[in-house]
C-alpha positions in Angstrom: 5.7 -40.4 -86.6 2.2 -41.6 -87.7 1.0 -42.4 -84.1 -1.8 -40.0 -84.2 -3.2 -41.9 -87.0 -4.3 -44.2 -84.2 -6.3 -41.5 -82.0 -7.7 -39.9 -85.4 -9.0 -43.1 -86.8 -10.2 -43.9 -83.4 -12.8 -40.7 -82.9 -13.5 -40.9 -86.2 -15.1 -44.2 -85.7 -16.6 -42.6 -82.5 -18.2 -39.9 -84.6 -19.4 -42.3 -87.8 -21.4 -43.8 -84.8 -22.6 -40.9 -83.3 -23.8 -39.9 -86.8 -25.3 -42.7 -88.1 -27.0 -43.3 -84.9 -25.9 -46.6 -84.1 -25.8 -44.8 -80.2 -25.3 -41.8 -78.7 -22.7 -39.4 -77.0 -24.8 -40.6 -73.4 -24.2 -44.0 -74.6 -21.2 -44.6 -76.7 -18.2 -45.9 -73.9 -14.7 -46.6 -74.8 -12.4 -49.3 -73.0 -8.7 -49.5 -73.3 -5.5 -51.3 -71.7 -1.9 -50.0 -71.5 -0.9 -48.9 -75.0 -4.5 -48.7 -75.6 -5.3 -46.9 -72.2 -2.6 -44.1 -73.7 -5.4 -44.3 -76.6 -8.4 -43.5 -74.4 -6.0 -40.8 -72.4 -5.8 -39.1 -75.6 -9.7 -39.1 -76.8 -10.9 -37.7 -73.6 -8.4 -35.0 -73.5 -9.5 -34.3 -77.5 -13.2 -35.1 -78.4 -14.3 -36.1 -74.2 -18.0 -35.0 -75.2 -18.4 -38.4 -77.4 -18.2 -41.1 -75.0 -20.3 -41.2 -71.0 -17.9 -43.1 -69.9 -13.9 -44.7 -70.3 -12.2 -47.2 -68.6 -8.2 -46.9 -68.9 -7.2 -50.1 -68.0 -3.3 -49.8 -66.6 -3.0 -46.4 -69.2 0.4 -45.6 -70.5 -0.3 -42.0 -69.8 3.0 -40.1 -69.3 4.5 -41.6 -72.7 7.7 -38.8 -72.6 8.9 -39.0 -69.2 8.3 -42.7 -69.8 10.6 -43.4 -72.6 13.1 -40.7 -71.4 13.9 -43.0 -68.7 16.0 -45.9 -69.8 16.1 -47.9 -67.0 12.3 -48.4 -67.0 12.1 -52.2 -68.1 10.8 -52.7 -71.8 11.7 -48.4 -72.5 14.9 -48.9 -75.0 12.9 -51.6 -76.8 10.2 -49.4 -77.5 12.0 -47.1 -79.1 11.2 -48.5 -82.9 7.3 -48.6 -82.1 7.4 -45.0 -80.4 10.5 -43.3 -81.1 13.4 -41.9 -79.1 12.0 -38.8 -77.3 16.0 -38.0 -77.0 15.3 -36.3 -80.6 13.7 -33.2 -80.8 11.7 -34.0 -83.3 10.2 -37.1 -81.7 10.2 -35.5 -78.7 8.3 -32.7 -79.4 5.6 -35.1 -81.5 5.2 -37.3 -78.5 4.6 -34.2 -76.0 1.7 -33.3 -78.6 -0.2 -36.4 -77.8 0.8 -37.2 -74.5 -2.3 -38.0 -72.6 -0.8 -36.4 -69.3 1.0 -33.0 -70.5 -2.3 -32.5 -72.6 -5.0 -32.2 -69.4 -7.4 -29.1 -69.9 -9.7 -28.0 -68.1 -12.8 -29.4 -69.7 -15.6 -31.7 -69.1 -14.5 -35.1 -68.9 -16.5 -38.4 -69.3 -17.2 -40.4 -66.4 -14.0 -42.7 -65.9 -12.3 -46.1 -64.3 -8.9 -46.0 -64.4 -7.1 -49.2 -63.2 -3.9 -49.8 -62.0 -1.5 -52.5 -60.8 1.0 -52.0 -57.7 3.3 -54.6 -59.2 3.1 -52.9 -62.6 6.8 -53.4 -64.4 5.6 -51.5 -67.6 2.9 -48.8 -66.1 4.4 -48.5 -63.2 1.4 -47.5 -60.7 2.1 -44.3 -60.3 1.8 -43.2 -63.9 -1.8 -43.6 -63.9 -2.4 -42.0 -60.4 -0.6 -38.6 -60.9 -2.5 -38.5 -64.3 -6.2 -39.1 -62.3 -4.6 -36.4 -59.9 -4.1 -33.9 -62.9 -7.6 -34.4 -64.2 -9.4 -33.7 -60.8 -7.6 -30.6 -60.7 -8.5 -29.5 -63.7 -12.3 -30.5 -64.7 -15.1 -28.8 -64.9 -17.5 -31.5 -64.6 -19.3 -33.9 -61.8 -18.8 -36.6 -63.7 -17.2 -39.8 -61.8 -13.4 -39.9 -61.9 -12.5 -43.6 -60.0 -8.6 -45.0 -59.8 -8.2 -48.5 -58.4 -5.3 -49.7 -57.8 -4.5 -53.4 -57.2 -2.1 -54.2 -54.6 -1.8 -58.0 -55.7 -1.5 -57.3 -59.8 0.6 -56.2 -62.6 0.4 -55.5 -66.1 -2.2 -58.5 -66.7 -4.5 -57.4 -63.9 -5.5 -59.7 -61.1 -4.3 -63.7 -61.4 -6.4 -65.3 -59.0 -8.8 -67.8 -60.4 -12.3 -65.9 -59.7 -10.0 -62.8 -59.6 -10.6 -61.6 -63.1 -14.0 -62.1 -63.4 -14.5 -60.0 -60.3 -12.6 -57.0 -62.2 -14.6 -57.5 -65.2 -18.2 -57.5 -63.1 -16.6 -54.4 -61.8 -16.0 -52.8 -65.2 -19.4 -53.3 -66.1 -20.8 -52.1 -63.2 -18.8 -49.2 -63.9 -20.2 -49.1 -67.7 -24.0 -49.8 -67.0 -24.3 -47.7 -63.2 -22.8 -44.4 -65.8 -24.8 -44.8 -68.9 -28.2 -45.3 -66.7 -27.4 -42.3 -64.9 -27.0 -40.2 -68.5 
């Protein structure tokens, strides 16, 4: 019950950055893949004006209903990292961090969020309702971009100039949004 030790830690790097002025709030992006896209779900819902932009990267975004659901591959073996949401207790500390019960209607940074159809531990639907969520409730006109991967799963795309074509996309993604600040 220590997980938001993670997101704290994280910002507070963010913010030691910000401060010192080793960048800016229009330059400072953040980049993040399953367990670490649930990571970059939670810093834009709770600091969003640090970073211009975030790519979630297959996000673990609904962590409750997630681990709720047993017969999700990998759920019951998560259950030491994460905890067992059927507790109250663990239930209720998940819920206070979970990336999608947590959308507010703020301004969020621009964002890529990436999924794969053949997903076995995000499955792809996980990160679409939570891009859904967030168009409905932001307040901004900053870009908000799922792609989903019909040919991939958790590791992203296996071809052999596949990956390098995601990648050239991500920073596309990164350089086209901080210019644009």
């Amino acid at each position: 019950m220590k997980k938001k030790n993670t997101f704290n830690d994280f910002i507070d790097c963010a913010d030691y950055l910000i401060k010192n002025k080793y960048t800016s709030t229009k330059k400072l992006c953040a980049s993040g893949g399953s367990a670490g896209g649930l990571l970059m779900g939670v810093v834009v819902n709770e600091r969003p004006e640090l970073f211009a932009s975030v790519i979630a990267d297959v996000p673990w975004v609904d962590c409750v209903t997630t681990m709720l659901d047993q017969s999700i591959p990998l759920t019951t073996s998560e259950f030491d990292e994460w905890g067992d949401p059927s507790n109250k207790e663990v239930f209720d500390y998940m819920l206070s961090y979970s990336p999608y019960d947590n959308i507010k209607a703020l301004d969020y940074p621009n964002m890529l969020v990436l999924t794969g159809f053949n997903d076995s531990q995000v499955q792809y639907w996980e990160p679409a309702k939570w891009v859904a969520r967030i168009r409905s409730k932001k307040t901004d006109n900053n870009i908000l971009l799922l792609k989903t991967n019909f040919d991939s799963g958790h590791g992203g795309a296996s071809g052999r100039f596949d990956k390098y074509r995601e990648l050239a996309m991500e920073y596309a993604f990164l350089i086209d949004s901080i210019s644009n600040n």
